[in-house]
C-alpha positions as CSV (number, residue, x, y, z in Angstrom):
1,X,-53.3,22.8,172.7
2,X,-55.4,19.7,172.9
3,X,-58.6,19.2,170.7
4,X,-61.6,16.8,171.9
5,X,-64.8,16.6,169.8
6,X,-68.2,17.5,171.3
7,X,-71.4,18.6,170.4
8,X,-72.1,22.1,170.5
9,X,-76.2,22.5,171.0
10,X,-78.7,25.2,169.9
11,X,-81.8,25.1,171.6
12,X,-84.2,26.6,169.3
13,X,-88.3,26.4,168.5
14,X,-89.5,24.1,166.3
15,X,-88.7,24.6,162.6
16,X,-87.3,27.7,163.4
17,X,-83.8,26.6,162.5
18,X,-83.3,28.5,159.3
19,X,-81.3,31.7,157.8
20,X,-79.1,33.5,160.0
21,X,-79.9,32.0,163.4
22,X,-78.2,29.2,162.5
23,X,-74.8,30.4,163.1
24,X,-76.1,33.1,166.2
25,X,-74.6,31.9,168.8
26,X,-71.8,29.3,169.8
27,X,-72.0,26.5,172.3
28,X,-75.0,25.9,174.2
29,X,-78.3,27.5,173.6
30,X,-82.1,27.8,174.7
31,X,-84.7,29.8,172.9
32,X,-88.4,30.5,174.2
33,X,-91.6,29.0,172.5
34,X,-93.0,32.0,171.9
35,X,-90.4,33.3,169.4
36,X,-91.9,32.6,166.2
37,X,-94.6,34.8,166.5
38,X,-92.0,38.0,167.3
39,X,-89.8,40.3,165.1
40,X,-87.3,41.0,167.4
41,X,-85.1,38.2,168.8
42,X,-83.7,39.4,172.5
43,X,-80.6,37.2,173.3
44,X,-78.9,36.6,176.8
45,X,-74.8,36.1,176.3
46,X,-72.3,35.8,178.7
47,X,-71.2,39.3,178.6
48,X,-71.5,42.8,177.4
49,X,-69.8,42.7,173.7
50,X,-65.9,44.3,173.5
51,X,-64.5,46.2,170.5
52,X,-66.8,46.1,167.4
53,X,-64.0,46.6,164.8
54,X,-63.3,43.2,163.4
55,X,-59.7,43.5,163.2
56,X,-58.7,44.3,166.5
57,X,-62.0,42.2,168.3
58,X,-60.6,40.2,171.0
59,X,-63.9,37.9,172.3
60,X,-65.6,35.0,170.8
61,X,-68.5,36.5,172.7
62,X,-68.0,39.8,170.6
63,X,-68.0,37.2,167.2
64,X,-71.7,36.3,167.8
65,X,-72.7,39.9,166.5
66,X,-69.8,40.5,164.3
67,X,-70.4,37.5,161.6
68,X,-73.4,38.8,161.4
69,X,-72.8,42.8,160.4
70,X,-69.0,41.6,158.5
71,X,-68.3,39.1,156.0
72,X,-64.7,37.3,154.2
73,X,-63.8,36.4,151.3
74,X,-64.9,33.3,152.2
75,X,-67.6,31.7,155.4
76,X,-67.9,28.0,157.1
77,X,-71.4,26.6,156.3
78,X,-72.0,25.9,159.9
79,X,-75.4,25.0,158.8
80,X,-74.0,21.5,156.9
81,X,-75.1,18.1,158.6
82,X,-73.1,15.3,159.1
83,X,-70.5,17.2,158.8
84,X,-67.4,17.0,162.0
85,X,-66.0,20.1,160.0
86,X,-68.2,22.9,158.3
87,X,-67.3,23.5,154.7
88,X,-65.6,26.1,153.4
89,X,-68.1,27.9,151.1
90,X,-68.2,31.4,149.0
91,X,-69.2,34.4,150.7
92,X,-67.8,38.0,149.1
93,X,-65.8,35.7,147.0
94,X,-67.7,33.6,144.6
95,X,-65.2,31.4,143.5
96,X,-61.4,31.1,143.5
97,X,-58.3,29.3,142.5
98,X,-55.1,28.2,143.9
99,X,-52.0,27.9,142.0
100,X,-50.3,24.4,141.4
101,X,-47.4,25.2,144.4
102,X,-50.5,25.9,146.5
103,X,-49.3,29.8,147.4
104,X,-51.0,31.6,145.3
105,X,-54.8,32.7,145.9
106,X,-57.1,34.2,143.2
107,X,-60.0,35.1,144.5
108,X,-63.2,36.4,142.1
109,X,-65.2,38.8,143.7
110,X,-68.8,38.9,144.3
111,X,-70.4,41.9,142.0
112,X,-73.6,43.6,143.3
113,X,-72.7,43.8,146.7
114,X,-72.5,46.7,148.8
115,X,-71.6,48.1,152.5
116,X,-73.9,48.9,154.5
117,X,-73.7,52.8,154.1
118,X,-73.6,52.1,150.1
119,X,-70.0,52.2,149.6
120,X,-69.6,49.0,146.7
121,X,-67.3,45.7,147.3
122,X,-65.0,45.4,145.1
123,X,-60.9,44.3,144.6
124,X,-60.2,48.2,145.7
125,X,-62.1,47.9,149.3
126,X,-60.1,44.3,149.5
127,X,-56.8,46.2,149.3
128,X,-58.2,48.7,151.5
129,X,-58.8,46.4,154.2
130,X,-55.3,43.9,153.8
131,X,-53.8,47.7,153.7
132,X,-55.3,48.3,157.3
133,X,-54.9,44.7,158.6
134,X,-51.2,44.3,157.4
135,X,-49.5,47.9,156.2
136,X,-48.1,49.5,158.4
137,X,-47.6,52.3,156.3
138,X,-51.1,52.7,155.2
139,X,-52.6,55.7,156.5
140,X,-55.7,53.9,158.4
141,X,-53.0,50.9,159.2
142,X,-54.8,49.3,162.6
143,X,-51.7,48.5,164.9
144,X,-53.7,45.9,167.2
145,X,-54.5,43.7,164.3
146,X,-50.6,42.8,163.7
147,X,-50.5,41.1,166.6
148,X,-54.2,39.6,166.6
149,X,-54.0,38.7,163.0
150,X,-50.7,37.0,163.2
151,X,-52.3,33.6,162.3
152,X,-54.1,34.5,159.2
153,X,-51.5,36.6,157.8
154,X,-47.9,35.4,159.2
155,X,-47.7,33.7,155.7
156,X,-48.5,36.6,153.7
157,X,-45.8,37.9,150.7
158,X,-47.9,40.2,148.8
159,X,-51.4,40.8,147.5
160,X,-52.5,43.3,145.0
161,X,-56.0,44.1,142.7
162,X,-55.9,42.0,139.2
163,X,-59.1,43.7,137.9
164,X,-62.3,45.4,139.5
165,X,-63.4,41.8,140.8
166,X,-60.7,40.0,141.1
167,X,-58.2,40.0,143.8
168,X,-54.4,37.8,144.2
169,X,-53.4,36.9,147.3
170,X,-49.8,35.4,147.8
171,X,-48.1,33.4,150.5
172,X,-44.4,32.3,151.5
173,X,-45.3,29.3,152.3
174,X,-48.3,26.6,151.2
175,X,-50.8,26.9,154.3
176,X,-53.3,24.2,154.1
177,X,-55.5,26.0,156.5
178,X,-55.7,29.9,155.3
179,X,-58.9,29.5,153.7
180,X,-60.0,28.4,157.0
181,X,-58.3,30.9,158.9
182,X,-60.0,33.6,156.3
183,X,-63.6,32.3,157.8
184,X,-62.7,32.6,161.5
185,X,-63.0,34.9,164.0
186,X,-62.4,35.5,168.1
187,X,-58.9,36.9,168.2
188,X,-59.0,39.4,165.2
189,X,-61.5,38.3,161.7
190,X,-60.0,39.0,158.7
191,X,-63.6,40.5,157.6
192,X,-64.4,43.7,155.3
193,X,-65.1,47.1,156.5
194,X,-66.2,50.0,154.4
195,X,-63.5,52.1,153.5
196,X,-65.8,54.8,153.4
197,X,-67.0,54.3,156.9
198,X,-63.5,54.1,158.2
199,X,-62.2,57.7,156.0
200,X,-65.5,58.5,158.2
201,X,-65.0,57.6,161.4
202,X,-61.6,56.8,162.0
203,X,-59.9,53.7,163.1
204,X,-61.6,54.8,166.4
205,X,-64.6,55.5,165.2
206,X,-65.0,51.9,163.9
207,X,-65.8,50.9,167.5
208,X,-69.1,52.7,167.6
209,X,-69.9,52.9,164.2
210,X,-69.7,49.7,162.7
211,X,-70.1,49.3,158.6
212,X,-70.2,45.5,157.1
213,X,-71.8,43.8,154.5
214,X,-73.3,41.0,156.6
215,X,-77.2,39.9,157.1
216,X,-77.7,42.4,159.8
217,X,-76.9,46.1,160.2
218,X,-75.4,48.1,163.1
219,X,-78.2,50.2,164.7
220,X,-77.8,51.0,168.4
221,X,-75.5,50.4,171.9
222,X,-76.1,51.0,175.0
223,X,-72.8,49.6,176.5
224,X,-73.0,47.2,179.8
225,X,-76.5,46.2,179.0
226,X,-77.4,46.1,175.3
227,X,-76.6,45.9,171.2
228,X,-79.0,46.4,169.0
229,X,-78.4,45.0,165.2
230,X,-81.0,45.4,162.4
231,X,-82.1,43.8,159.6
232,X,-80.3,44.2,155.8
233,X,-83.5,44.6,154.0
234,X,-81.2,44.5,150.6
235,X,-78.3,41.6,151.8
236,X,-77.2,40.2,148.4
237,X,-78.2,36.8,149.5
238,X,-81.7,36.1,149.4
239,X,-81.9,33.3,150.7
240,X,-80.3,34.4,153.9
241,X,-82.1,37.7,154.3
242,X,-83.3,37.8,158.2
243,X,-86.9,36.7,159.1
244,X,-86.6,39.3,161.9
245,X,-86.1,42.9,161.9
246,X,-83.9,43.2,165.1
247,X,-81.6,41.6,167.0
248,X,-80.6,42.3,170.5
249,X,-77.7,40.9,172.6
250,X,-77.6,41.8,176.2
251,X,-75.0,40.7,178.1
252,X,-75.9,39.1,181.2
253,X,-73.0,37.2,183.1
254,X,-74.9,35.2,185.7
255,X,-76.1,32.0,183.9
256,X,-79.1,31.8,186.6
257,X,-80.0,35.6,185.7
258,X,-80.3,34.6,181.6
259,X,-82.5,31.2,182.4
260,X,-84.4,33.1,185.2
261,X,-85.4,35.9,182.2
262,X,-86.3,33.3,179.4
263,X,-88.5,31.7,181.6
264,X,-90.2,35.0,182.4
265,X,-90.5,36.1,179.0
266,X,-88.0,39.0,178.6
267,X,-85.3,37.3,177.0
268,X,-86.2,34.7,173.8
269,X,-82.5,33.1,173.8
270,X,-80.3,32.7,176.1
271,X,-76.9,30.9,175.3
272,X,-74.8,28.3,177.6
273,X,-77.2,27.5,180.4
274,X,-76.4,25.5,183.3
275,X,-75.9,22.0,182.8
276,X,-78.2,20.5,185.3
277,X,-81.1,23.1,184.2
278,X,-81.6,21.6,180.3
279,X,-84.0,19.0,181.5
280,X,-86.2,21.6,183.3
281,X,-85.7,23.9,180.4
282,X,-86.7,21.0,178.2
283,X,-89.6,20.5,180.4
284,X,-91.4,24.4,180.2
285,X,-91.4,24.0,176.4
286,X,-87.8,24.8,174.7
287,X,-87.2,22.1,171.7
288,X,-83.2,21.4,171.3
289,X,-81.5,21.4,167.7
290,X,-77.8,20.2,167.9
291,X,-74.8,19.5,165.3
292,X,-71.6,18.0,165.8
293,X,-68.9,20.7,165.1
294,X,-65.2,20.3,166.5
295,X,-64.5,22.7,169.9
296,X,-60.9,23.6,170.5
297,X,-60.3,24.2,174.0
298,X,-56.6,25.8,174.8
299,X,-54.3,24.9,177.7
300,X,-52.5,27.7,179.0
301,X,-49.3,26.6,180.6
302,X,-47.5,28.8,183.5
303,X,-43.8,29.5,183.2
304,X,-43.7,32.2,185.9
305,X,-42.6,29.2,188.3
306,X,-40.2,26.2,188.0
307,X,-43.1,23.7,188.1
308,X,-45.1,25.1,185.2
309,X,-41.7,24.8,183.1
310,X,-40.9,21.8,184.6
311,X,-44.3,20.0,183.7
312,X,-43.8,21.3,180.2
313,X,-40.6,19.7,180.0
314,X,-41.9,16.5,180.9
315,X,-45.0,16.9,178.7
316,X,-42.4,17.2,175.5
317,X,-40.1,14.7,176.7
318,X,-43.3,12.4,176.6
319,X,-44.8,13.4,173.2
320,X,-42.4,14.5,171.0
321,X,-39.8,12.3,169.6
322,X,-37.5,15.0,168.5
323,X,-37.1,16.4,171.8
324,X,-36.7,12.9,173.3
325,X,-33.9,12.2,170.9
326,X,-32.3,16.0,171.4
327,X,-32.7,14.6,175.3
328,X,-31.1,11.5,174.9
329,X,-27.9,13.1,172.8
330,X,-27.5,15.2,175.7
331,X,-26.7,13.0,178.1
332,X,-24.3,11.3,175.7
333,X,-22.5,14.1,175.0
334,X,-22.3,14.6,178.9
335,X,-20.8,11.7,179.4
336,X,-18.2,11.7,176.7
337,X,-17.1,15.1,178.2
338,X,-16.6,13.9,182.0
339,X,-14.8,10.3,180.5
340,X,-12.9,11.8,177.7
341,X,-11.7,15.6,178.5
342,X,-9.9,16.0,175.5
343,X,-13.1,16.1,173.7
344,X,-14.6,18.4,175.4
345,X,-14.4,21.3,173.0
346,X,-16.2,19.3,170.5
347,X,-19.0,18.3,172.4
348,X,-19.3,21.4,174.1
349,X,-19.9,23.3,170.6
350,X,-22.2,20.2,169.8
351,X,-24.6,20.7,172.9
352,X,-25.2,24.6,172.3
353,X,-27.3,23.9,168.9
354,X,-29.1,20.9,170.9
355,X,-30.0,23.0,173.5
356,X,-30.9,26.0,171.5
357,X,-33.5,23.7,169.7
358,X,-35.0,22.3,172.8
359,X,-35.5,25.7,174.4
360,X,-37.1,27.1,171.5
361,X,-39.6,24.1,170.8
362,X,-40.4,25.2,175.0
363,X,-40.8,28.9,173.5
364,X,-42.9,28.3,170.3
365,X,-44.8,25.3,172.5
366,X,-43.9,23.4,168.7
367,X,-44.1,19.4,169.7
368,X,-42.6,18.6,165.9
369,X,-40.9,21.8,165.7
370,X,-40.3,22.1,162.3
371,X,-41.0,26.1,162.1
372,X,-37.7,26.5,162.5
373,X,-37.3,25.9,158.5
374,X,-39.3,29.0,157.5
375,X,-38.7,31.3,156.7
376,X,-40.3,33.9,159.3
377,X,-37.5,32.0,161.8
378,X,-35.2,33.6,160.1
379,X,-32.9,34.5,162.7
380,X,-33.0,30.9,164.3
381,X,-31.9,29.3,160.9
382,X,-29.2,32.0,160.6
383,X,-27.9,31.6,164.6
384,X,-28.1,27.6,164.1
385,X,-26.3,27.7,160.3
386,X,-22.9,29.9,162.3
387,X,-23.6,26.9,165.3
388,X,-23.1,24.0,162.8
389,X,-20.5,25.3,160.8
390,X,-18.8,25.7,163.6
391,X,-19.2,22.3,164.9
392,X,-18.2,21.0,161.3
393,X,-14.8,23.3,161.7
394,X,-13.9,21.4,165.0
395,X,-14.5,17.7,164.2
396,X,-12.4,18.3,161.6
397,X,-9.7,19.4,164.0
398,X,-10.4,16.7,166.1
399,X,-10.9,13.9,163.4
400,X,-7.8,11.9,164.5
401,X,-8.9,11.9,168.4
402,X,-12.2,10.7,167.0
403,X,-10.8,7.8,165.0
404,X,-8.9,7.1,168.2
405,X,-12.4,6.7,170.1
406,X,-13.8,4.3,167.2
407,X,-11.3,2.3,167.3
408,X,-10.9,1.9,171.2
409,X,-7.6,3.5,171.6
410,X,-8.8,5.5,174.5
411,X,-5.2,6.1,175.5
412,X,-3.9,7.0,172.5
413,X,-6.0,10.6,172.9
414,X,-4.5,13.9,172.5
């Protein structure tokens, strides 16, 4: 994965930039002049929106309405300047600590605040939702979300309810970045749902029926053309309480379709135009706002032929020193084996670790590759521990024909 910087843009009225439209929609936008006199905001996105059950949502596309209906423990203040990271801030959480080995989360809940339908936050909806993210037991457990949620919860040991408002999270491991993770979304968000909305509807039912705490209610979809979200008249934040009373995405997937209808007048936003069309977009009256915020772009490498593995070998020859080194006692261990044959049975038991390292640094796509210590590796540590004592067991055996070798009595070898 290779990260550059870049400046995402949101093209928006003047001073309209405030309360939720900050954070509606990722990379490039363009809004209409004549939005601030509406109450309905009609948005043009690259496509129609996918599931609508946060813990098995599979599209950034499908984020842009979910953090607004769902909300964490915690949220990134994506409306901080000078900033090339947003800040982690409080969301249902209002505070927490972290224990002195850094693996122990206690999180103190936000009172007051309630789902959509009515149903109240509290520790006992927390454990409801960890339950159907991470249990498989539970009886509402969500099967996708395993999978999709791997990265927020791989470090996960337990969690349980302290009081009413307060809620403990514990990891294996110290994991600098799960507060972050807690805030992000695009493949699975670790954001609340209404336990009473999901004894409801179902785990299927979740998909059409859609019960958060966030800024903006669910309120109608019309899938392949549009979503419909509506105000929270009683969101718990006041000061982030929508100034309109709908919100519609459509998803329109030719970017000459969405700039042809916000020029017309039936679309107010429209979000990544074409490159070459912001200065003419600039031009008929849309006013740009922008903020630098980091953009990861993935690389997706193809191992279904020899050149995709091969190109991958290379790349980890070049940038990681561990592999290098691994390389390098390859080749040595080669040629002791061809020159000294008596030797072979050591070196040969050396190279199998060596090799079963470098193939799964390929597998995990690890350049450091030090994942191989934790403990969810388990059966890598275990495999490698029986390969080295193993090793151990025949250099002993072999301790005089090494001595031999030291001291250049090549001829001398048994």
């Amino acid at each position: 994965m290779i990260k550059f910087n870049k400046e995402n843009f949101h093209k928006v009225k003047n001073g309209f930039l405030s309360g939720f439209l900050a954070i509606a929609l990722a990379s490039l936008t363009i809004t209409s002049p004549a939005l601030a006199e509406k109450n309905t905001i009609t948005i043009g996105i690259e496509a129609d929106l996918a599931r609508l059950d946060p813990h098995i949502s599979t599209t950034w596309n499908t984020f842009k309405a979910l953090l607004h209906m769902y909300e964490g423990f915690v949220a990134e203040d994506l409306l901080a300047e000078n900033v090339e990271t947003p800040p982690i801030v409080p969301s249902l959480a209002e505070s927490w600590e972290i224990s002195a080995d850094k693996k122990t989360y206690t999180f103190k809940l936000r009172e007051g605040v309630s789902f959509h339908d009515g149903e109240p936050w509290n520790a006992q909806a927390a454990k409801f939702n960890l339950d159907r993210m991470t249990n498989p037991d539970f009886e509402f457990h969500q099967p996708g979300s395993v999978g999709l949620l791997s990265w927020v919860w791989g470090d996960l040991e337990s969690y349980k309810v302290v009081n009413d408002f307060t809620f403990e999270i514990k990891l294996k491991q110290p994991n600098a970045e799960f507060l972050r993770r807690l805030s992000a979304g695009g493949s699975g968000t670790p954001r609340m749902i209404s336990p009473a909305a999901v004894r409801k509807y179902g785990n299927d039912g979740i998909n059409t029926n859609p019960v958060g705490t966030g800024p903006f209610k669910f309120g109608e979809r019309e899938v392949g053309v549009q979503t419909v979200l509506v105000k929270n008249s009683g969101y718990w934040d006041e000061k982030r309480v929508p100034k309109f009373e709908r919100l519609i995405l459509r998803g329109i997937p030719e970017v000459t379709t969405r700039e042809l209808g916000l020029l017309t007048g039936e679309l107010d936003m429209i979000s990544t135009p074409s490159p070459d069309s912001l200065e003419y977009l600039e031009a008929q009256g849309m006013t740009m706002v922008k903020g630098p915020v980091s953009t990861i772009y993935p690389i997706w490498l193809n191992f279904r032929g020899g050149k995709g593995v091969a190109a991958y070998f290379g790349i980890l020859l070049i940038m990681s020193p561990l592999f290098s080194l691994l390389f390098i006692l390859m080749w040595v261990s080669t040629f002791v084996t061809t020159r000294y044959s008596s030797l072979s049975s050591i070196t040969s038991i050396f190279s199998i670790p060596v090799v079963y390292i470098m193939v799964n640094m390929m597998k995990l796509n690890d350049f450091i590759y030090y994942d191989f210590l934790s403990p969810k590796d388990i059966d890598f540590r275990i495999n490698f521990t029986i390969i080295l004592f193993m090793s151990v067991i025949l250099i002993y055996r072999h301790m005089e024909n090494i001595k031999r070798l030291i001291k250049g009595q090549e001829s001398k070898l048994k």
